[in-house]
N, C-alpha and C positions, 0 to 999 in steps of 0.2 A: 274393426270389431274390438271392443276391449277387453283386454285378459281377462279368461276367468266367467266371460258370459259363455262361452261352448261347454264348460263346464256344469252350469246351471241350467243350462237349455235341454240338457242331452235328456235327459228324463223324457222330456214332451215329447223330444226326435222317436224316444223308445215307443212311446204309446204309438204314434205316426206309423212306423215302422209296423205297429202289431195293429192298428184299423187295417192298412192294406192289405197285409195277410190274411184278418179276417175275413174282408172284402173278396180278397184274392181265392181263399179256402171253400167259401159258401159256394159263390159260383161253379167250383170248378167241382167239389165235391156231392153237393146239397142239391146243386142245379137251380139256384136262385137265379129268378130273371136276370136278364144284365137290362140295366139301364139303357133308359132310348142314347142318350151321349156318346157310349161305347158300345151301339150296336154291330159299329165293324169287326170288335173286338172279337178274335175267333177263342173260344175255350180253351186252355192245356192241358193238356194232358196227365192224368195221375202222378205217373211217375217226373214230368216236368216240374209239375207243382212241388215237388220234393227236394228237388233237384235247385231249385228256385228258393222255398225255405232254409235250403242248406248252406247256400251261396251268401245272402242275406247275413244269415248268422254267424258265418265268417266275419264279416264286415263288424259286427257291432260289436262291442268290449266288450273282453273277456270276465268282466266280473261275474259273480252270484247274482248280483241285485241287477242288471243287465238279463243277462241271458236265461233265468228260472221264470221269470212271467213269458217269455215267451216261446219255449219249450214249455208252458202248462198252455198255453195256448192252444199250440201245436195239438196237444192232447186233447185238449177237447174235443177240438173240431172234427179230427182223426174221429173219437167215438162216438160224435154225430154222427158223421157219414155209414160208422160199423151199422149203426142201427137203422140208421134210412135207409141209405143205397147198397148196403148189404157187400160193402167194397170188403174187400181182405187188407184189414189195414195191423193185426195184432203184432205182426213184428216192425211197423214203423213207430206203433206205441211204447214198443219194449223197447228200441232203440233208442226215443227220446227220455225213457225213463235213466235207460244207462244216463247217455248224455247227463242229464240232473245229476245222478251221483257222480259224475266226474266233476262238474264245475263245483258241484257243494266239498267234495274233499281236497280240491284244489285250492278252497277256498277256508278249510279248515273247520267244515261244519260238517263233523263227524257223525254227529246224528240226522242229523239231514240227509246226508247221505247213502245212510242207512235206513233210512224209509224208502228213500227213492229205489235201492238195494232189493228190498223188498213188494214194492209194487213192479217191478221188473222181472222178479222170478217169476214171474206166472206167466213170462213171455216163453220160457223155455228156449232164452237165444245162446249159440254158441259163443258169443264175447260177453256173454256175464261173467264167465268165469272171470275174465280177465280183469276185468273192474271191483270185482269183489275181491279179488286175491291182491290186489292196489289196496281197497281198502283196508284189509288187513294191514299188510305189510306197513302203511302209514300209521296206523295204529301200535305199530310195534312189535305184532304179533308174526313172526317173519314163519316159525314151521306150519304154522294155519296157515299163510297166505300160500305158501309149496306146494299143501298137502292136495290145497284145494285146486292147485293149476293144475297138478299132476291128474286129479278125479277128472276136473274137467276135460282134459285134453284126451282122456281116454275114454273116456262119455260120448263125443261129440266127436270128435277125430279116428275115430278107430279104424276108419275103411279109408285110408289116406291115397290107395292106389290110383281108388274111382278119379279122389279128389283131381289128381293130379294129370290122367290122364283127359278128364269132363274138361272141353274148351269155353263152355258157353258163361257168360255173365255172371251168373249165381255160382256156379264152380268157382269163378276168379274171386269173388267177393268172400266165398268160403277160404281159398287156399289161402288171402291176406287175412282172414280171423284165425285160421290155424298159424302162418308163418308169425302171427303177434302174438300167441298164446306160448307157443316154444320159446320165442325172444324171451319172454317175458322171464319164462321156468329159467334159460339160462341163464338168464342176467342176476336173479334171483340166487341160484345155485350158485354164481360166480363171487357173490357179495356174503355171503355166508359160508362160502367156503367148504359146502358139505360134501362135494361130487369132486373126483380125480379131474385132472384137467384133460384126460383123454374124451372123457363123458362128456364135458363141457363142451370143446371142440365139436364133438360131434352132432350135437345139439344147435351152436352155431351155425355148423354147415349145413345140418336140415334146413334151417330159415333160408340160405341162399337157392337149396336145390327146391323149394316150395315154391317160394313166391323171387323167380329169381329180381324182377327186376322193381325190386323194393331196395331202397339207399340204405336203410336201417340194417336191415341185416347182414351185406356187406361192411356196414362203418362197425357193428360191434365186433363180427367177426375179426377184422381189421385189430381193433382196439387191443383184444384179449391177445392175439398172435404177439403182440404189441407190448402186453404184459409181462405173457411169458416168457418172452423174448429176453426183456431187460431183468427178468427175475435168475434166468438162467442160465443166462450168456454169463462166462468169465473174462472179468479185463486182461486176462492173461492167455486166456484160451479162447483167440477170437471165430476159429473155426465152425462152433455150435450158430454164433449168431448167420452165419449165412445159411440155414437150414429156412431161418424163418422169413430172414428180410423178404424176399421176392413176395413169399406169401399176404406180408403188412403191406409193401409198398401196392401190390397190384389191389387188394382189397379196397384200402385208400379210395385208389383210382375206381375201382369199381361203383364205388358208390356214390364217388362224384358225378358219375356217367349217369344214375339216375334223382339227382335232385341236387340240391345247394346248398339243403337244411344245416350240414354241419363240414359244410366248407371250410371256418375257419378253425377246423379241428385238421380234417383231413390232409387239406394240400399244404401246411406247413409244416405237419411228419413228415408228408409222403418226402416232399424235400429235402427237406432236414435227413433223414436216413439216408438218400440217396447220396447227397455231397459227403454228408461224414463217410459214408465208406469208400467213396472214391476217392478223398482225401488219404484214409488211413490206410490205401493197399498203395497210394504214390509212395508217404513217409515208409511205408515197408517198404517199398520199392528199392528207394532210395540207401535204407541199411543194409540191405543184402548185395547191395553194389559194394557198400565197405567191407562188411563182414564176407559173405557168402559160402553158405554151409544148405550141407543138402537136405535134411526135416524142415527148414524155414522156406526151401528153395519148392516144395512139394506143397504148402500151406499154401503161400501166393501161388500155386498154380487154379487151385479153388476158387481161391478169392478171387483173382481174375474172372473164373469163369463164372461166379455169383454175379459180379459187375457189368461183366456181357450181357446175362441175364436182365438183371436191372435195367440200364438201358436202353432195353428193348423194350422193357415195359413203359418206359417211359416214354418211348417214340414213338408206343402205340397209344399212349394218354394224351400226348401230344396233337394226334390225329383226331381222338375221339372225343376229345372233351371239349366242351367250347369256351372259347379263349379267355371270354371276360372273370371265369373260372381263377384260370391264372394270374389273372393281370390283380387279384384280392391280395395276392403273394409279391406282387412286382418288387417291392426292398427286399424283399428275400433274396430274389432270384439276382438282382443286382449286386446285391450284396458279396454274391460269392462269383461275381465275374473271372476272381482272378484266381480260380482252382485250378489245381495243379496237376490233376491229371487230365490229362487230352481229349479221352473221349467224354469223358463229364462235360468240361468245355464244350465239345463240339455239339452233344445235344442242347446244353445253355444255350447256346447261340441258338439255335435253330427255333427254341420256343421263342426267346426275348425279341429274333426278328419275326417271328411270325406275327407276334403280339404287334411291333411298333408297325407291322402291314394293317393288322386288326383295329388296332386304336392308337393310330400318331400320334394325335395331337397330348393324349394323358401321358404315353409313354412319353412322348421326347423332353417334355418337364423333367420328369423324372429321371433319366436319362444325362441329360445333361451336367447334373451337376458331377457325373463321373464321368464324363467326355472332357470337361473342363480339369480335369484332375489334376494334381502337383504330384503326383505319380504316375510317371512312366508308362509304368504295367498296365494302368488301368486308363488312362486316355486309349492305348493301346489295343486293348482287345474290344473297348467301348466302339473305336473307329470299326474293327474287323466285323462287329455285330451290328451296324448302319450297313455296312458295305455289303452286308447278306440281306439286309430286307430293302436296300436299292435294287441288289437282283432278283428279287422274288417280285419285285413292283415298283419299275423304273420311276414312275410319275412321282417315289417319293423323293426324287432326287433335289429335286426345287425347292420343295419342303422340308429339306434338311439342313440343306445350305441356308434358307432364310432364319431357321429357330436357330442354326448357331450363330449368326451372326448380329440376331438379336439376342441371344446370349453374353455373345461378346461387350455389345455396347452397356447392356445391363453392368455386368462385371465392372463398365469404365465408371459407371453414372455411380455405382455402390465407393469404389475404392479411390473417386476422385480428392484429391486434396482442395480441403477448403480453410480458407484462413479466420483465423481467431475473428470473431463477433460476427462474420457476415450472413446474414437470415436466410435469404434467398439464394436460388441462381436460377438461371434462365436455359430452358431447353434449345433456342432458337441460337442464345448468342453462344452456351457454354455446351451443349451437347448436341453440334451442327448433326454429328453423323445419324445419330438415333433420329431425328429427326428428318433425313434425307433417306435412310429405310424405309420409314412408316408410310412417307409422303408415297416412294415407288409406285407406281399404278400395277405392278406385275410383283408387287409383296403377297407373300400366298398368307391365308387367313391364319392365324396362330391363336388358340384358344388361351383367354383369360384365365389364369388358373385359380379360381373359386373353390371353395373348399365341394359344394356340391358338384360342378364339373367334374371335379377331380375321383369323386368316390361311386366306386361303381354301389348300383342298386339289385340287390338280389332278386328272383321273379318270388313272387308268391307262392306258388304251388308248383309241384314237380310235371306240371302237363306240359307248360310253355317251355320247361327248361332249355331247350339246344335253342329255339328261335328268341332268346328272351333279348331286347335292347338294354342293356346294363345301362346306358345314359339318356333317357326317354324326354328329358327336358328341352329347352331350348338352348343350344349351344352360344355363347357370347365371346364374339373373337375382339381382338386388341384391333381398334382403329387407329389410335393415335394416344400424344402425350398433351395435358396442359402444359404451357408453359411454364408456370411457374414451378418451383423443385424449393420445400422448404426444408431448411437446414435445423434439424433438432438438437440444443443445444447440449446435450450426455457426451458424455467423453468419445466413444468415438467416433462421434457426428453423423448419424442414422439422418437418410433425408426421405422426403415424404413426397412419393411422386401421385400425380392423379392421371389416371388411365381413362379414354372412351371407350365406352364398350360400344361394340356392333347394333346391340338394343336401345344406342341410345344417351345411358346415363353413364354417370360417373363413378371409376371408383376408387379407391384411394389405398395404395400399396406401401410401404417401408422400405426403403433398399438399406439394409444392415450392414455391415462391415466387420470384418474382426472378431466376426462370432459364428462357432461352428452350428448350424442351425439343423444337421441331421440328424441328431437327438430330439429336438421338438417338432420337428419333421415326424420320425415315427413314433412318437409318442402323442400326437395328432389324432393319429391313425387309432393309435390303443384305445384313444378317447372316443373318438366314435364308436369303436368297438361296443364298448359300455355303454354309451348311447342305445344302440340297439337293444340292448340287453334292460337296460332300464325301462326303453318301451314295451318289450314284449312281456313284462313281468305284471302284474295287474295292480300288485300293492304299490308298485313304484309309476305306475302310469297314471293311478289314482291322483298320486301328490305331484303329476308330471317333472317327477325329478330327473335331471341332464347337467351337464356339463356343458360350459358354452366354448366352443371351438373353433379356432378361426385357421386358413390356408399359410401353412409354411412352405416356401418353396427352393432351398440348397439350390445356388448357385454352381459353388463348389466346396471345397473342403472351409473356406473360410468366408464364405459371402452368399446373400440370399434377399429371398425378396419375404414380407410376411403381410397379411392383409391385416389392414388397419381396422382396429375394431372399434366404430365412434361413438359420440356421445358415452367415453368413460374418464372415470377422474380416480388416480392413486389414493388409496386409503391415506397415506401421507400429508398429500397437499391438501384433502378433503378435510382433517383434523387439525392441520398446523393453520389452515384459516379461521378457523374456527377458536383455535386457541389465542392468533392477535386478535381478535375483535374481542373475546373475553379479558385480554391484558397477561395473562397466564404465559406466552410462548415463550420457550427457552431459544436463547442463539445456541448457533452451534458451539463458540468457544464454552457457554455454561456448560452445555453436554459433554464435551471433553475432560471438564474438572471433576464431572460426576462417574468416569470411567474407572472402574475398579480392576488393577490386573488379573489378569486368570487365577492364581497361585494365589490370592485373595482368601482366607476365612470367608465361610458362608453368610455369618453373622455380620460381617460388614456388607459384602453386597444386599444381603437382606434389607437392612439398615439404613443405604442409600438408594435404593427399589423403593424403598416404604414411606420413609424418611423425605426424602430429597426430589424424587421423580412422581411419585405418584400425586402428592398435592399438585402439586403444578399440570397436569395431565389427568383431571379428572374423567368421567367417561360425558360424552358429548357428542357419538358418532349417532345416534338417536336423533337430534337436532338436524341434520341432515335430512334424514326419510322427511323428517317435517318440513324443511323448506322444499326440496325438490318433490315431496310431490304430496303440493297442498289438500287437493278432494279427498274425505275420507277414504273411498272405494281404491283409490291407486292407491293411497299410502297403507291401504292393510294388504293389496294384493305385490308391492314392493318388498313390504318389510317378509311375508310370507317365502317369496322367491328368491332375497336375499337369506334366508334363513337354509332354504332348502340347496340351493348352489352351494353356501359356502357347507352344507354339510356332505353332498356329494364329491366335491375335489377335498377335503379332508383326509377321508375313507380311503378316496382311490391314491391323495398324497402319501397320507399314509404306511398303505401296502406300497407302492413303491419307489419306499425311503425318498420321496421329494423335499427337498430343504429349501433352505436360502428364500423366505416366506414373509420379505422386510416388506415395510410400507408401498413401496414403490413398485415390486412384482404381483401385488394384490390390487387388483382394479375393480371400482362399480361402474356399472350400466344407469346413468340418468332417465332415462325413459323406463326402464323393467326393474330394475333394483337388483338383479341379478349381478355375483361375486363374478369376477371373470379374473381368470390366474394368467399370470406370460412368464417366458423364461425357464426354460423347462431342463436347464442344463446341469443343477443339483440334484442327484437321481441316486437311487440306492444306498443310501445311507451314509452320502458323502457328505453331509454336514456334521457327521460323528466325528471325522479328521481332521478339521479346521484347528487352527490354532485355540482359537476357541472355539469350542465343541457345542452343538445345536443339542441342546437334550428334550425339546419338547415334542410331541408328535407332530403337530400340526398349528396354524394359526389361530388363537382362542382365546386374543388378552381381552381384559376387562370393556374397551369400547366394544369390543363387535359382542360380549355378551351382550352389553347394555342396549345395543340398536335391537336385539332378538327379542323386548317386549320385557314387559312385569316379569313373565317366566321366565327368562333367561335360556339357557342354553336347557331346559325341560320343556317339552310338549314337540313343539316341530323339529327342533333343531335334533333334539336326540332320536325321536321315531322315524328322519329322513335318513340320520345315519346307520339307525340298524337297517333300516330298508336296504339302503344303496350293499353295505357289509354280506347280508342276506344274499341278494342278488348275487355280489360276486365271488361268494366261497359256492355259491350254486353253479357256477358258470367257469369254476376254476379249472377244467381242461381245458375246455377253448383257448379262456384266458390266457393261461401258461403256453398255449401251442404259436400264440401269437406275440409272445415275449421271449419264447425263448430266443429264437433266432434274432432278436432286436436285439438281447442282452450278448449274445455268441457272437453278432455282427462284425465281422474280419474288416469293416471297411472305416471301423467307428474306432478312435483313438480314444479310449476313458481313461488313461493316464499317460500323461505325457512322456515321449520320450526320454531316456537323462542322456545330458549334453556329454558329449563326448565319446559314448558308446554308438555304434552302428545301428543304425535304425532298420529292424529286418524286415519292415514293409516297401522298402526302397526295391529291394529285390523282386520280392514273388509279388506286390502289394499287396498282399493280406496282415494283420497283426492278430496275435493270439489272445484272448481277454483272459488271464489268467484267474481273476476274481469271479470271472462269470458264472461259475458252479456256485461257489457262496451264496451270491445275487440271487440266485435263483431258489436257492433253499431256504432264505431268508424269506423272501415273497411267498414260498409254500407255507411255510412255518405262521405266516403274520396271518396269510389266508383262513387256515386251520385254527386260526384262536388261540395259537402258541407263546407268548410271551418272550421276546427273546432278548437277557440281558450282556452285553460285553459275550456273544457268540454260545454261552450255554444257557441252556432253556430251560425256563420257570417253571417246573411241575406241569400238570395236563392239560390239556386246550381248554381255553376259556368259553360258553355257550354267547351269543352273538350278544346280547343283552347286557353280560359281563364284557365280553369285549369291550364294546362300546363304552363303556363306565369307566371302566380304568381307563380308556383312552381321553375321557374330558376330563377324567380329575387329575391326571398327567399335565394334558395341554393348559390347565387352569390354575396348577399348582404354583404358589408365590416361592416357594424353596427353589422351582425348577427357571421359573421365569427372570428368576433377578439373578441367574447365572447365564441369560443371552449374554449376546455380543453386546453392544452398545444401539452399534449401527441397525441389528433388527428390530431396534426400539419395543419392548417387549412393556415399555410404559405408554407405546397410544395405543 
């Protein structure tokens, strides 16, 4: 099907969708004959029919111009039936009027929303309040929006006793409009700041004792403990935070227990809090064994028993939550394999083997590349944690031995030595072993690691949650290898194996060498993240903006496999042909004469930017979308999609300081026109320390304006960046809960040791990221519209619209760009 027709079609899809309903409504309402065709057809039932239209509208996109014809539908048909069949339909009317005002303020049609506001009050339902005091509040009016949750909650909720003790349906449907009416006041009250934080709390905890088993109100409760927590605790007086930890951590978990919705918010605190303080009562541990004095000696007696506590909860989250849960967190949880205190460890182990019981084939990928470890400590307790989930379920025995063993031979195939010019090699004549595994007729099946295999799938709705299959596809296991292994000519001779899958085809993998690959490994992971998030947004699923992503898979500390993403050509090689066939191309020895050193006047590199590089490197990347993709219809819906990719990894490069963004790291997609990024190992603002220093945000020379159209970097390119920006200062808790511990990651080396000092991961195998606090306040800072030059920050947050502006006229600026490196070529 070609890009861009789902697009175009969905309108009709929509009408289709609202004849059946029609179709579907008369009947069941009206009692219109049914046709002799579907005379088997038995009628449904009132409440099924609702039940039915609800389901439905799940499905169809979240927009305005989507979902308001068919909620006025809905209406109508409802006040035929009032009037013919005399049915009791006024609060299913009011309920879709709400509806209307929620998709129209969601949508930013204020007024709209306030009619629908108003044809709604005459339902007299107890969740107007709730929708109208949103409305305000988005209007900005925040003590109307209070004044009026408080009115309504005491209007409508007043006899809460009944509520709570009435079991029947309508009771439960009440207790969830009141436990979201209270949310709603606390969260409100908590943002404004106007109520003690005792009030708050207890506000919170109403929502859990109402409606206990709603996720929401556990996860905020959770949240605010979570606030307070870090608002009050002193880093010197660590005694207050264990008041509250058990309270954060279990809430967490409680609300994982009933749904997924903010999964990746919850189980990388609940973690996260969990290791750090088992952590920081061993390093106490530890000083009172040198020091030991008796007030310090009384403190760790606490903290112990906070920890006791802790771990209980966690071995009962353990129990009760279902596992694929976990496995969202799996780097985390690997991450900190080598914590130091014992009973942390010993429930570690008990999840991470229950998990590789749960799901081997994702875990032992993963798994592996710290089984393979050049540290001691952590091949170590990697073995001790297989050796618990062999005893929980012998049969994985076979299946362990065979993924390390095809581990191993990988490892050989990555770090073989291969001699100067030679293309190929041969799996049959040069990698006999690999090749005598696979053949085995008793090789147990070992899953391809695809990026969708790899990532688990959240369920939809909180009904299915405990039975949900997190991998519902078709699984595709490793059959065998092509022979052929070709030998990529880059310095440290990356070779390109092709794999059979189980289904059949082919698919084509990189064995890397020499490059630590578990930074783009989890930053993979972030990408998908955002993925999600960019679908579930309506403005951004409109321009269907994404990120294109492909499977990295850490061997070990310095080798891995990464899937080959085809049909792409380096921005590089794409312009330097382009420039001999014009006559224009510089050799490399002219480009070396045109190298101006760092310590250079501005006015000279200006000069030879201007001067010297840019005639020769006119813009011509535009020439390209024209040859590869001749028919008008692909080459607008190309140029479109490279516009909106390259403005999506911008944003997200961006926020987290991504550098090192030369020709050759930047790749197109020949078939879609989508920007696709590799090489993910310049992270945080490490292109600020380079000898010569990276001063531009992002990628944005003169060709890739010029391929964006007569407009240039105006019209899509800049309204795909405030969109993506938009999204994720909207999404920034989650965001941050799943970065932090990537950026804190004890297992990840972001500066290299210096030669000659003791490397303290030899010992415990963890290493401290000492910058990692910076890191991450910078990412808050950039998130927030902060400005931030040489570590102090520019006056007040910039609004997303300014954001953005200053970031293209940065990235496009000729002062900034004729002070690149040479080699990021800031003249194609």
């Amino acid at each position: 099907m070609e890009s861009g027709s789902y697009q175009r079609g969905y309108e009709y899809i929509v009408r289709l969708h609202m004849l059946n309903e029609l179709e579907q409504g008369t009947k069941t309402l009206l009692h219109f004959p049914h046709s002799t065709s579907d005379a088997t057809e038995i009628p449904v039932s009132f409440n099924k029919l609702l039940l039915y239209w609800e389901s439905r509208l799940q499905l169809a996109q979240s927009s305005f111009r989507v979902q308001e014809p068919i909620l006025n539908l809905h209406r109508v048909i409802l006040a035929l039936a009032n009037q013919e069949q005399d049915v009791s339909v006024d609060k299913d009317i009011g309920q879709s009027w709400l509806r209307s005002a929620k998709v129209a303020r969601k949508a930013g049609h204020i007024q709209t929303a306030y009619s629908s506001l108003l044809n709604a009050s005459a339902f007299n339902l107890p969740e107007f309040c709730v929708e109208k005091a949103k409305w305000f509040w988005h209007k900005g009016d925040y003590d109307q929006a209070q004044n009026l949750l408080e009115k309504g909650i005491a209007e409508h909720f007043s006899d809460t006793t009944n509520i709570r003790k009435d079991k029947s349906e309508e009771a439960r449907a009440e207790r969830l409009a009141y436990a979201k009416a209270i949310l709603l006041f606390a969260r409100y009250s908590e943002s404004t700041a106007n109520m003690e934080s005792n009030a708050i709390f207890r506000q919170y905890k109403e929502v859990t004792e109402v409606y206990n088993d709603w996720e929401d109100g556990h996860f905020y409760l959770a949240k605010y403990y979570d606030k307070v927590m870090s608002t009050l605790t002193d880093p010197e007086k660590p005694d207050k935070q264990g008041q509250f930890l058990p309270h954060v951590v279990k809430n967490f978990g409680n609300s994982l227990m009933y749904g997924s919705q903010y999964v990746y918010q919850s189980m990388p605190r609940m973690l996260a809090l969990w290791f750090d303080y088992g952590a920081a009562l061993a390093e106490a541990e530890k000083k009172l064994e040198k020091k030991g004095s008796t007030a310090t000696h009384s403190i760790l007696v606490s903290k112990r028993t906070v920890l006791g506590h802790l771990n209980k909860i966690m071995n009962s989250m353990r129990e009760r939550l279902p596992p694929y849960q976990f496995l969202t967190a799996f780097p985390q949880l690997i991450s900190r394999i080598c914590h130091i205190h014992d009973e942390v460890f010993g429930q570690l182990m008990q999840i991470i083997a229950q998990l590789t019981v749960a799901f081997p084939q994702q875990a032992m990928w993963q798994m592996m590349a710290v089984s393979k470890s050049s540290y001691a400590v952590r091949a170590r307790r990697c073995s001790q944690i297989l050796h618990q989930a062999k005893y929980m379920k012998p049969e994985l025995n076979k299946f362990i031995q065979d993924a390390t063993k095809l581990t191993d031979r990988l490892l050989d195939l990555c770090n073989r030595h291969v001699e100067q010019g030679v293309p190929t090699m041969s799996i049959t004549q040069d990698f006999r072993a690999l090749k005598r595994l696979l053949d085995d007729k008793s090789f147990s099946p070992i899953l391809l690691p695809l990026q969708s295999a790899m990532t688990v799938t959240l369920p939809s709705s909180s009904v299915q949650h405990s039975t949900h299959d997190p991998f519902p596809g078709q699984q595709i296991y490793i059959c065998g290898f092509e022979d052929t292994v070709e030998v990529l000519s880059s310095l440290q001779k990356p070779k390109k194996v092709t794999i059979r899958g189980s289904d059949g085809s082919l698919y084509t993998m990189m064995c890397k060498p020499k490059d630590d690959l578990r930074k783009d490994c989890r930053l993979m992971e972030f990408n998908s993240i955002i993925n999600k998030f960019l679908r579930k947004d309506p403005d951004s699923r409109k321009r269907q903006l994404h990120m294109r992503t492909y499977s990295v898979v850490p061997l070990n500390e310095e080798c891995g496999l990464l899937e080959w993403v085809p049909n792409t050509n380096g921005l590089r090689n794409i312009l330097l042909k382009i420039y001999k066939e014009k006559g224009t191309y510089m050799s490399g020895r002219e480009l070396k004469n045109c190298m101006v050193p760092v310590g250079a006047p501005l006015e000279k590199k200006m000069d030879m930017y201007k001067e010297k590089l840019l005639p020769r490197h006119p813009p011509v990347f535009s020439e390209w979308f024209l040859k590869t993709f001749p028919d008008p219809t692909s080459w607008y819906t190309a140029r479109l999609n490279y516009a909106r990719t390259s403005a999506v990894i911008s944003m997200v490069g961006y926020i987290l300081g991504l550098g090192d963004r030369h020709g050759e790291n930047v790749l197109f997609d020949s078939t879609t026109g989508d920007a696709v990024h590799v090489d993910f190992n310049c992270l945080f603002n490490k292109g600020e320390t380079f000898d010569c220093p990276e001063v531009v945000p992002f990628r944005l020379t003169h060709n890739m304006v010029d391929a964006m159209g007569p407009m240039g970097y105006e019209g899509i390119f800049r309204r795909a960046c405030e969109v993506t920006l938009k999204v994720m200062k909207d999404q920034m808790d989650p965001l941050m809960s799943v970065l932090k511990p990537f950026i804190y990651d004890p297992l990840v080396e972001w500066s290299k040791p210096i030669k000659g000092r003791s490397n303290p991961a030899a010992e415990s195998g963890e290493i401290t990221n000492e910058k990692a606090m910076t890191h991450v306040q910078n990412i808050e800072a950039r998130l927030k519209g902060i400005l931030k030059n040489k570590s102090k920050a520019r006056g007040l947050p910039l609004s997303i619209e300014g954001h953005v502006n200053y970031l293209i006229q940065e990235a496009t600026d000729e002062k900034l760009l004729c002070q690149m490196y040479i080699g990021w070529a800031a003249y194609l």
